[in-house]
Each structure stands twice: as C-alpha cells, then as structure tokens.
ZAMARGU-4260 file (C-alpha; in steps of 0.2 Angstrom, whole numbers, plus 5000, padded with zeros to 4 digits):
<rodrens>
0) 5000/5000/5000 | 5006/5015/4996 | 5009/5029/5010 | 4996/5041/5000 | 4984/5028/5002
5) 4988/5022/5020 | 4972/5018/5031 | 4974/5025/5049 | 4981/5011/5062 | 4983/5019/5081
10) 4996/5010/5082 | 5007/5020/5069 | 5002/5036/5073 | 5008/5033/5090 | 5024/5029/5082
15) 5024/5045/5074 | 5018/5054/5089 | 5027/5048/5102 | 5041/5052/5093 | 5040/5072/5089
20) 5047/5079/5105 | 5064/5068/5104 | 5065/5075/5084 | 5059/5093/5089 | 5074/5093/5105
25) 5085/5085/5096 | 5084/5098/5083 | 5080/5113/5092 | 5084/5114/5109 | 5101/5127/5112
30) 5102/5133/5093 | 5103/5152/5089 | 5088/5164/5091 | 5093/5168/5072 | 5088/5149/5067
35) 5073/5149/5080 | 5064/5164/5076 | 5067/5165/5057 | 5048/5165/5049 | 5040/5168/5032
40) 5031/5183/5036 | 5015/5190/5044 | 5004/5175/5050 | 5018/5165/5049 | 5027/5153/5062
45) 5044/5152/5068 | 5053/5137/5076 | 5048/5144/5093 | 5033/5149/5089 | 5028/5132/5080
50) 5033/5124/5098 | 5019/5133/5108 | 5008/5133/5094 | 5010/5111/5096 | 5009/5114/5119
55) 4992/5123/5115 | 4987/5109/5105 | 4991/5097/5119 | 4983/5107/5129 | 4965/5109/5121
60) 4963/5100/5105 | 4969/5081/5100 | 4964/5073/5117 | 4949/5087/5124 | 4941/5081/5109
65) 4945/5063/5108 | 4938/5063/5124 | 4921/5073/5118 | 4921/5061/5104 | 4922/5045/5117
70) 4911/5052/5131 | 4899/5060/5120 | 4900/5074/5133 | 4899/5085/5120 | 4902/5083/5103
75) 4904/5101/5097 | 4921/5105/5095 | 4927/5123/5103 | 4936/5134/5090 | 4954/5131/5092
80) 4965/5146/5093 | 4980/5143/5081 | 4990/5157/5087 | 4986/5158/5106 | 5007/5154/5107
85) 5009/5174/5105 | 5000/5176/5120 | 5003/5160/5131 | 5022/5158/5128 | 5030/5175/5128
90) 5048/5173/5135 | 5048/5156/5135 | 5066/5148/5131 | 5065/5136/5117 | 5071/5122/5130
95) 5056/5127/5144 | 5045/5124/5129 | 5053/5109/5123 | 5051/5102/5140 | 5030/5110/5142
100) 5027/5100/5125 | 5037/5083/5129 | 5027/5083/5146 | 5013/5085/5139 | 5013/5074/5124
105) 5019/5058/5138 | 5003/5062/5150 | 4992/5063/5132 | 4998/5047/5125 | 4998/5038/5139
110) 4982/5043/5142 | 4977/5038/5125 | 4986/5022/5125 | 4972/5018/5141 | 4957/5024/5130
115) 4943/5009/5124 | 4948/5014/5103 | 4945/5002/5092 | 4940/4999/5072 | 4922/5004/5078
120) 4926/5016/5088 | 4934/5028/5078 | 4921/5032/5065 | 4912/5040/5079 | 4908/5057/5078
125) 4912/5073/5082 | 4906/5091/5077 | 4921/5103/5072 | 4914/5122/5072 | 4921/5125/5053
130) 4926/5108/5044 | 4907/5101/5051 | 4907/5084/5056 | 4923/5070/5058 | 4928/5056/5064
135) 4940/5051/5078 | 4949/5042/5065 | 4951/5058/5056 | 4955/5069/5071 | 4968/5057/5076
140) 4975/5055/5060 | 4976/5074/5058 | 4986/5075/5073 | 4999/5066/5066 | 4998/5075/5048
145) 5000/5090/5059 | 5012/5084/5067 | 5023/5081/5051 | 5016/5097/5042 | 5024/5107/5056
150) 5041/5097/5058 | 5042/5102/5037 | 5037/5119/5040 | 5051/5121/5053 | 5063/5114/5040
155) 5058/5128/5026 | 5059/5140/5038 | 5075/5136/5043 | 5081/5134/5026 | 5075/5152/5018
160) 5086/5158/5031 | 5101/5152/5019 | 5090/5154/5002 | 5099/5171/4994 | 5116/5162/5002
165) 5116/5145/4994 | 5117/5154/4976 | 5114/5146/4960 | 5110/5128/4968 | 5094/5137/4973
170) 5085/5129/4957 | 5091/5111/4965 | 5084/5113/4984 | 5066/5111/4981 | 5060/5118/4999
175) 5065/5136/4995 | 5053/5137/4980 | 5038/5135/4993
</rodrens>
C-alpha cells in the first residue's frame, strides 16, 4: 500500500507521535535565536513559535476532543485558537518549551494508549465548528499529519534563512521554492 493511500492504524500514529518531542529537541533545543525565530512573514510561524503553537494543541485540541468524541459529553468542537502561542508563551526559552510539549505529549499518550479505541470506535463522531462533522479516525490521524506538516514547516523556515546564500543551487533545493 502506498503511504498516500495508508488507512489509519493507532498503532502507527503513535509511532509518529510519540516520537515528535525527541525529533523537535534533538533539533531545536540550544540553537541560535537567528535559526529559532526566522519566519516567512505575517501570519507565519517560527521554530519557537511552532513549539507553543503544538503545547496549545496538547493542551486543548487532540485529546479534549478525543475525549468529547468518546464520552459523548459533547460533541461540538470549541474553535481552536491557532496562534494563542503569541500570547501563552512569551519569554519562554525554546528548552522550557521543549520540555512543556514533551510533558505534555507523555501524560496525552499515555492517556490515550488507556482509552477503549478500536475499528468501531473511531468512526464515531464529532462536530468541528468549521470543517462540520469528523471522525475520531480523522482527528487522530490529523494530529499526526499535523504533526509532520509542522516538523516540514520548521525545515523551510530554517532553510530560507540560507536561500539568497546558497546561490545558484537554489534551482536544486526544492524547499525554497515553497
């Protein structure tokens, strides 16, 4: 099967998803505030700014509604703020919130790992207040997609830090053409 046409299996995306915080420190954690704050423009994260935006996501997204989804609580979705970061993690150091994110994403996990999910259960529904309704399936595939998504956007960003400085290779590097 080819990965654009992968089902969803828990078991990978935990893979994927446990993993993000050693790739994200690994990567991150005691580089220059040239490398860390380097963004594509208004609206735009940096490295550090891509960290709080994934703690606020801990936080209130994947498992408050994964567990809306499963306790039928409520399956309204609240609107998620993409860039509460600018506001929740002002002069934060990126290894306070590489630490904040890693805590987080073991305590969500684990808590996961515990939860009832299985074939059945994740084409139950939930109510997101733009995209209508979705499935758990979806939602916890998403946050592995988003997970991903924001790991490449960290490597663009990085890389148009060097784009005018790599000359005419330019037309050979791909992620500076995005």
């Amino acid at each position: 099967m080819s990965a654009s046409s992968a089902a969803f299996d828990l078991a990978d995306a935990l893979a994927i998803l446990e993993r993000t915080p050693i790739v994200l420190r690994s990567w991150l954690a005691d580089l220059p505030d040239a490398w860390l704050r380097a963004d594509e423009g208004p609206d735009t994260f940096s490295p550090i700014e891509v960290l709080g935006h994934l703690i606020h996501g801990e936080r209130t997204d994947w498992m408050t509604r994964t567990r809306a989804i499963l306790g039928h609580e409520t399956t309204r979705f609240e609107p998620f703020d993409r860039f509460a970061q600018r506001q929740d993690f002002v002069g934060w150091s990126a290894v306070q919130l590489l630490d904040e994110f890693a805590q987080l994403r073991a305590a969500n996990l684990k808590t996961l790992r515990a939860l009832p999910i299985a074939e059945a259960t994740l084409a139950r529904e939930g109510h997101h207040p733009e995209l209508g309704t979705v499935t758990l399936g979806e939602l916890l595939a998403t946050w592995v997609v988003h997970d991903l998504s924001h790991m490449g956007q960290i490597a663009r960003v990085m890389a148009k830090r060097y784009g005018s400085a790599v000359g005419p290779w330019r037309a050979y590097l791909p992620i500076l053409q995005r």
